[in-house]
C-alpha positions in Angstrom: 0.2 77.5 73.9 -1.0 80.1 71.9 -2.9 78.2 69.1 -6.3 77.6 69.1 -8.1 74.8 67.7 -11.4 76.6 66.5 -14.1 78.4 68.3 -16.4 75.5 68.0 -15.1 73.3 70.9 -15.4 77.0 73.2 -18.2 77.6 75.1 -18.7 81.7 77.0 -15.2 82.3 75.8 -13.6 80.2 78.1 -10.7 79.1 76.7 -9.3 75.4 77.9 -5.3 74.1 78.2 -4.3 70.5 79.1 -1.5 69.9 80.4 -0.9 66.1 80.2 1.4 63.6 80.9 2.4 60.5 83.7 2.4 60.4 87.5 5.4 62.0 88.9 6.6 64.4 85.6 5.3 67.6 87.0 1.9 68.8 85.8 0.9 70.3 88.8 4.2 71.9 89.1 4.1 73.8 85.9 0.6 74.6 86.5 1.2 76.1 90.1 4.2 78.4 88.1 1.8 79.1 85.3 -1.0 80.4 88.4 1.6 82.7 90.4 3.5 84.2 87.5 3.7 87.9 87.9 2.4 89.1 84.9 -1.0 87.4 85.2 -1.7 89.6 88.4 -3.2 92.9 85.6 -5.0 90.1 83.6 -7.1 88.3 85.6 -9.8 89.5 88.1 -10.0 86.0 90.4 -7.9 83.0 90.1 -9.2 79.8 91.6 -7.4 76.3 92.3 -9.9 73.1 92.6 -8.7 69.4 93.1 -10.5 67.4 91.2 -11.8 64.0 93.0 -11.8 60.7 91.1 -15.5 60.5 92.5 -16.1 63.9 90.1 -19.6 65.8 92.2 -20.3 68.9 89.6 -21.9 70.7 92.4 -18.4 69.9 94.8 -16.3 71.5 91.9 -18.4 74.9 91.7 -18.2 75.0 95.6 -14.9 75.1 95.7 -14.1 77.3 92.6 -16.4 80.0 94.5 -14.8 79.2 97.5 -11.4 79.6 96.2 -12.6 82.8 93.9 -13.9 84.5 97.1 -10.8 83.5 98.9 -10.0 80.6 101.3 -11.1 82.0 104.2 -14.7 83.1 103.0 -17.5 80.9 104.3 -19.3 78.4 102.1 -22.4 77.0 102.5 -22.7 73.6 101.6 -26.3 73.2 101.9 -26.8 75.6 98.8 -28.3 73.9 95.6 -26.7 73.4 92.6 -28.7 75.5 90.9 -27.9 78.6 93.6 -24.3 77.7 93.4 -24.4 78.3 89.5 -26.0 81.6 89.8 -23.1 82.8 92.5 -20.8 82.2 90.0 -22.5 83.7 87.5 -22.9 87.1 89.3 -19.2 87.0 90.4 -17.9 86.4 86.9 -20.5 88.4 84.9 -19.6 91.2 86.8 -15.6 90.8 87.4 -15.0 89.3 84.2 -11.6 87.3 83.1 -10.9 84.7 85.6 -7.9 81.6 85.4 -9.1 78.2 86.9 -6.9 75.5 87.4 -8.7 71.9 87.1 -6.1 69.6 89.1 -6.0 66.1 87.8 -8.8 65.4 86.0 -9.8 61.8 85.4 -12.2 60.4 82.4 -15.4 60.2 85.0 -15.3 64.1 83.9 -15.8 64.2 80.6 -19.2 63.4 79.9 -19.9 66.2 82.6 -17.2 68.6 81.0 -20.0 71.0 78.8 -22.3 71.2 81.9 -19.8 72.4 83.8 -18.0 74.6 81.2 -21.6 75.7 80.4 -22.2 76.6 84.5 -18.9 79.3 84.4 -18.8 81.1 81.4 -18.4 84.3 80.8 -19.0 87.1 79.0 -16.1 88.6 78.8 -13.6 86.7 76.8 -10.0 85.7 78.1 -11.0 83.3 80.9 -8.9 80.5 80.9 -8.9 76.6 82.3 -5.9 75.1 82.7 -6.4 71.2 83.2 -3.9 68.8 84.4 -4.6 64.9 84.0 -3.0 62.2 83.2 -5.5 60.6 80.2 -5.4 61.6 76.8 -8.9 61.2 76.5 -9.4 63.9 79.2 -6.9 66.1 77.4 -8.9 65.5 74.2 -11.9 66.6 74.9 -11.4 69.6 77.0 -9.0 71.2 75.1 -9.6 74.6 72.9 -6.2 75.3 72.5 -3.0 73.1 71.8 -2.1 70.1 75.0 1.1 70.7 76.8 2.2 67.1 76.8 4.9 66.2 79.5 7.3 63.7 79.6 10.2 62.8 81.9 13.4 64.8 81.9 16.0 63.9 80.0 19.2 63.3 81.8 20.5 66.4 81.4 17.6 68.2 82.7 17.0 65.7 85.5 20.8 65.4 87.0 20.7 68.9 87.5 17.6 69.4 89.7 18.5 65.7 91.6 21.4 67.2 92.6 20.0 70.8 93.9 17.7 68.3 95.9 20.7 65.8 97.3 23.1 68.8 97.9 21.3 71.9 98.3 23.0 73.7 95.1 23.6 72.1 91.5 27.2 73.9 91.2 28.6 71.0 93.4 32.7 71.1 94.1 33.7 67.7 92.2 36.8 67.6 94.8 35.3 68.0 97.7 32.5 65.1 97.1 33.8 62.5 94.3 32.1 59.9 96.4 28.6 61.1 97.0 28.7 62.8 93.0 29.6 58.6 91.8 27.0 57.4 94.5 24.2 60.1 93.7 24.4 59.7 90.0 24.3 56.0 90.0 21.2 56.4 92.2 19.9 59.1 89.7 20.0 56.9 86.7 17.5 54.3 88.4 15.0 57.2 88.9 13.6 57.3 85.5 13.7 61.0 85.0 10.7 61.5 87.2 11.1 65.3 89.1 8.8 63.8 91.5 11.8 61.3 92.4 14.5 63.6 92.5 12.4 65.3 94.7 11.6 62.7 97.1 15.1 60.7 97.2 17.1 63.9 96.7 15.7 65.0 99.9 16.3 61.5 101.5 19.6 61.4 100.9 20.2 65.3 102.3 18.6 64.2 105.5 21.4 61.8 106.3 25.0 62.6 104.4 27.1 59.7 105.2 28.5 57.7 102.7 27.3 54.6 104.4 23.5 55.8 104.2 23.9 56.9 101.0 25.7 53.7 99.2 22.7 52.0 101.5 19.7 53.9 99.4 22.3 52.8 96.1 22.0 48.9 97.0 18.4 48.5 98.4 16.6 45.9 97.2 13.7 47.5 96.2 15.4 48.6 92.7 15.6 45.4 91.9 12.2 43.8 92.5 10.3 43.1 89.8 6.8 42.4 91.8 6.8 45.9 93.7 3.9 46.5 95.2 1.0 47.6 93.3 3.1 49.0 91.1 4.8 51.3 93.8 7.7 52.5 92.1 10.8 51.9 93.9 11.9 55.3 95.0 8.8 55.6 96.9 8.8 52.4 99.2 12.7 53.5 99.8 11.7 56.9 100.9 8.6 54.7 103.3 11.3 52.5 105.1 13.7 55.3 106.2 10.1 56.5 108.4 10.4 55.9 112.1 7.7 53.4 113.3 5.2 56.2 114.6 5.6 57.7 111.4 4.9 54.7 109.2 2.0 54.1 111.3 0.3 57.8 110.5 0.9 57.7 107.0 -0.5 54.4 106.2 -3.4 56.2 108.1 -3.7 58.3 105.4 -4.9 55.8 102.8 -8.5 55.7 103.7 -8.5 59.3 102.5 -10.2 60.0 98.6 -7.6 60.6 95.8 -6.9 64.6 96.1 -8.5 64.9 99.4 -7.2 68.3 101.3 -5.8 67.6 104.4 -5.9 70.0 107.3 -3.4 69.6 109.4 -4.5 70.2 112.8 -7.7 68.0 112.0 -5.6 65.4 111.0 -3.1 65.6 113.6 -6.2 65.3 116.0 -7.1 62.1 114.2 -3.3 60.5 115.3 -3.4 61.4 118.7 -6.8 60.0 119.0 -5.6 57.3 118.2 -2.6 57.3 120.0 0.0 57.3 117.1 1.8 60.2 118.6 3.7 59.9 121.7 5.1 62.4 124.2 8.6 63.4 124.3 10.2 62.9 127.4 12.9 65.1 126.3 11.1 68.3 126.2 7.3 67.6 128.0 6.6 69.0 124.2 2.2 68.9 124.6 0.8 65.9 122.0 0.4 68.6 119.2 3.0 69.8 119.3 5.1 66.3 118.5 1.7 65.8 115.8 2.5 69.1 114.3 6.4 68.4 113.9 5.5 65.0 112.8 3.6 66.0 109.8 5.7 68.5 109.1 9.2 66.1 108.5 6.2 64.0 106.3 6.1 67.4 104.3 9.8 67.5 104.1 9.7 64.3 102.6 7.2 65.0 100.2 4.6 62.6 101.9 2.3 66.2 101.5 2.3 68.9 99.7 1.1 72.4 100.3 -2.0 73.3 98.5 -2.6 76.6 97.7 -5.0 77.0 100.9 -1.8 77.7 102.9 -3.7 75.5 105.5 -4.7 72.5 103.8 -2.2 69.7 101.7 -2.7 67.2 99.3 -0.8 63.4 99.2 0.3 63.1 95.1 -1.5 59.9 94.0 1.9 57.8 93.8 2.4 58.5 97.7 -1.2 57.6 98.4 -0.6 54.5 96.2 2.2 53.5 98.6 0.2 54.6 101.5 -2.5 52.2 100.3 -0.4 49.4 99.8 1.5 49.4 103.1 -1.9 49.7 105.2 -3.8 47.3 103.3 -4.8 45.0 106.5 -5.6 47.5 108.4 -7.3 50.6 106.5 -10.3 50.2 104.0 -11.5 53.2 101.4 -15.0 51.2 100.5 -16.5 52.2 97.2 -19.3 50.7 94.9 -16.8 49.3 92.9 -14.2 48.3 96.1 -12.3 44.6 96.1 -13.0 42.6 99.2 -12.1 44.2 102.7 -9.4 42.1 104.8 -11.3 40.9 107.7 -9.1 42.7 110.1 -9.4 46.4 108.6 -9.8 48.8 111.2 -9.8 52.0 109.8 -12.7 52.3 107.7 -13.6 55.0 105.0 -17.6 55.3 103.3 -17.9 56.5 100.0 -21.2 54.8 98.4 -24.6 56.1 97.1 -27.1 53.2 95.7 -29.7 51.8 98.3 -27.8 47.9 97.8 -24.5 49.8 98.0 -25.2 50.9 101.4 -26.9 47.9 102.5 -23.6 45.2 102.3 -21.7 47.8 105.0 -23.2 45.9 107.7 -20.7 42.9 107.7 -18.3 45.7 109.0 -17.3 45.5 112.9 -14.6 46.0 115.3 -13.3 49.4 113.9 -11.5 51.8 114.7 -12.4 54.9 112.6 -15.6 55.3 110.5 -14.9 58.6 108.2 -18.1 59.3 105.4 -17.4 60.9 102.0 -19.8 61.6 99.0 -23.0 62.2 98.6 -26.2 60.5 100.6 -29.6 60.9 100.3 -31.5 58.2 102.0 -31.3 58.0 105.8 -30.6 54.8 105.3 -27.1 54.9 105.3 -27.6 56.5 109.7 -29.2 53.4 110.1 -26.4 51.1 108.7 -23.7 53.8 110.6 -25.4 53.4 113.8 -25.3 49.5 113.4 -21.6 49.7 112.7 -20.9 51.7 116.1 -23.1 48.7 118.1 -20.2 46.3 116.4 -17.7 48.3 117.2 -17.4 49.5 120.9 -13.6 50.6 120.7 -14.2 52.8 117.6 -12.1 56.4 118.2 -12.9 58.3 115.0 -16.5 59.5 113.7 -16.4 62.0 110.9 -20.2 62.4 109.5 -19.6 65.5 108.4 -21.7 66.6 105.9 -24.1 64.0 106.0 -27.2 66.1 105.9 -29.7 63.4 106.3 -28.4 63.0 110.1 -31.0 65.2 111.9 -30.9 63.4 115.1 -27.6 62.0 117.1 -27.1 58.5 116.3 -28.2 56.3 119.3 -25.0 54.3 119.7 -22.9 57.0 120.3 -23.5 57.9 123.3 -22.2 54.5 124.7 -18.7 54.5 122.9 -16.6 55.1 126.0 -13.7 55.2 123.6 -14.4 57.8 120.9 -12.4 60.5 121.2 -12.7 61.9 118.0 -16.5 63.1 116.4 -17.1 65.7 113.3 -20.9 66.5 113.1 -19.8 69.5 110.5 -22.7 70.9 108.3 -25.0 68.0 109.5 -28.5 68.5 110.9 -28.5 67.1 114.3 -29.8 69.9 116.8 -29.8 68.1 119.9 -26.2 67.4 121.7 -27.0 65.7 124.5 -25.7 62.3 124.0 -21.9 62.6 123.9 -19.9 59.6 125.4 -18.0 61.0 128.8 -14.3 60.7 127.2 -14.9 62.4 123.9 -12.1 65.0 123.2 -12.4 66.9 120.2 -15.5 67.6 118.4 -15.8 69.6 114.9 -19.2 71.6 114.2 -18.5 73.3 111.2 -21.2 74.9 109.4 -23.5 75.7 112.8 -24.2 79.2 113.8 -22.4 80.1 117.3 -25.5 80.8 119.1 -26.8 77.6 117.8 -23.9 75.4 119.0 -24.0 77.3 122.7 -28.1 76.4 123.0 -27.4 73.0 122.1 -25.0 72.6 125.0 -26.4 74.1 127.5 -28.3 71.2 128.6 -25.0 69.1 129.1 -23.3 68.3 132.3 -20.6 70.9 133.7 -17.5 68.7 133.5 -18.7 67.9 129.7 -19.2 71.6 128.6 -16.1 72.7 129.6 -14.4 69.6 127.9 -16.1 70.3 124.5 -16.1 73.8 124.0 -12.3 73.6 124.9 -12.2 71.3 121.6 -14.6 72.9 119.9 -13.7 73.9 115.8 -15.7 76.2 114.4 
């Protein structure tokens, strides 16, 4: 990792490491090792994390590389140009020097951005370093200034090993005591393709449930056998899926509408299931609904569903999960992009992520939904107009997240009659005037808005519906 290619492909001294290879063999692994090794603490001032999203936004990427520089919990204004952004980063690294940013699964949409952005955060000071994971070579090509860590998938000595620290908790495993589960396990090993993501994911499976019976039934399943999986799904992951109880299968699929690399926040996103009435109370313990959300999506982190980001509050779903998450839901949850397939005609749960004027335009044949979320970038007012016709077709819809969408000044008209929404994220919009909330609404985000600002707003609502929303509120 030490040899360089020539300073001509460096820009500001920033010097740039791919790490490359398939879903599932552990890039993001060795990068997180690589990030909180000891011995980097002395050489490097800040050390940021960003998740890269298919849909790359330059200005996104700086955001969040500030963000993460200034640490997690700072406050980030979203409203900043790109321009402004730059010059933050500029002033923080001019003046700190040496930094290590880690570029999480880069795809090619990046590369003909890649010397802009390199351009917007260099430095001075030489010694900063990018560590890239992706999975294309041509991404890997032409980011790199110094030699690509290539991965590939464990041989089998490597592999049994770590599939059986994940299946029995140790890898020094007494033969005598478990000749049955050791002849079971390593026939199941062998199907798994030397993939540390699988080991991970059906190791863990089979520790959750040590019989022989469940085990032998993982062995014979007939998903290792089908040659038309689903979207490609590899069969270790739709296993993993049918061993979910029902309410579980039902929140994950969820899940799909979600962009590739999205960070999940937990408690928004258990607020998104109960709103929808995926969780139910236990009659065991009178446990309150978050509480049964919260151990729900904590057994789906168990499993590997998620996975901690480095924002101890936030968690990503690796793209093979989401690709299983996206093929189990696909008649009821939508992710609509300018370059989407067809929608079935009864999706429900609806995610936004277009930009062109026509783009926007063809969301109208969309009705009877359940959630509406927004992502991207919007800069006609166009796309409120085509929202607030959605909500008319949809008078059961639950869950409204507009955050972000700073061409919303104004509360969209329909809302206020959507007896059922109990779900609404307004976060770093423009709206000023709260006044029109439907009576059953439960949790509302407002990110982004200045307390004083959010307790003006609400003064002029009813009693019963102040109390109810700042109860809720998330600032």
């Amino acid at each position: 990792m030490s040899a360089k290619l020539g300073s001509r492909f460096r820009i500001g001294g920033v010097d740039v490491i791919p790490i490359v290879g398939m879903s599932g063999v552990g890039k993001t692994t060795l990068a997180q090792v690589i990030y909180n090794h000891g011995s980097l603490k002395g050489h490097f001032r800040h050390k940021a994390w960003v998740y890269i999203s298919k849909q790359f936004s330059m200005k996104r990427t700086l955001q969040e590389m500030l963000h993460s520089f200034k640490g997690n919990d700072s406050s980030l204004n979203y409203s900043d140009s790109l321009e402004i952004v730059v010059d933050n980063i500029q002033s923080l690294i001019q003046h700190d020097g040496r930094y290590l940013l880690v570029l999480d699964s880069v795809w090619d949409e990046m590369c003909d951005r890649w010397s802009s952005l390199l351009t917007a955060i260099a430095c001075e000071v030489p010694g900063s370093v990018v560590l890239v994971t992706t999975q294309s070579k041509r991404v890997a090509d032409t980011v790199m200034t110094m030699c690509q860590v290539p991965l590939a998938p464990l041989p089998w000595e490597s592999f049994w090993p770590a599939f059986k620290y994940y299946a029995f908790g140790t890898t020094s495993v007494v033969a005598e005591n478990n000749q049955i589960h050791l002849s079971i396990g390593e026939q199941i090993a062998k199907k798994l393709d030397g993939l540390p993501l699988a080991a991970k994911v059906i190791g863990h499976l089979l520790r959750s449930r040590s019989t022989v019976e469940h085990w032998r039934s993982i062995l014979e399943s007939d998903w290792w056998d089908r040659s038309e999986v689903l979207c490609d799904i590899l069969p270790f992951m739709r296993i993993s899926y049918q061993d979910l109880q029902p309410r579980q299968r039902q929140s994950f699929a969820f899940c799909s509408i979600f962009p590739q690399n999205y960070l999940f926040d937990k408690d928004r996103l258990v607020n998104m299931w109960i709103s929808h009435d995926f969780i139910e109370h236990s009659e065991s313990d009178g446990s309150r609904l978050e509480d049964v959300g919260n151990k729900m999506f904590d057994e789906l982190v168990q499993r590997s569903f998620f996975q901690s980001a480095f924002d101890t509050k936030k968690y990503t779903m690796h793209d093979l999960v989401r690709a299983l998450a996206i093929a189990v839901s696909s008649y009821d949850c939508f992710h609509h992009k300018e370059t989407s397939q067809r929608a079935s005609p009864t999706a429900r749960h609806l995610a936004l992520q277009v930009g062109n004027q026509l783009s926007i335009h063809e969301l109208n044949k969309y009705k009877n939904l359940r959630t509406i979320l927004l992502f991207g970038h919007y800069d006609s007012n166009a796309i409120c107009d085509v929202v607030d016709n959605m909500l008319a077709k949809s008078r059961s819809i639950r869950v409204i997240d507009l955050s972000h969408l700073e061409v919303l000044t104004n509360m969209l008209p329909n809302i206020a009659s959507l007896r059922k929404l109990r779900f609404l994220d307004l976060s770093f919009t423009r709206v000023r005037n709260f006044r029109n909330f439907p009576y059953n609404l439960q949790v509302l985000y407002l990110r982004g808005y200045a307390r004083n600002t959010i307790l003006r707003a609400l003064i002029g609502l009813p009693t019963y519906a102040t109390c109810m929303l700042m109860l809720q509120l998330s600032l």
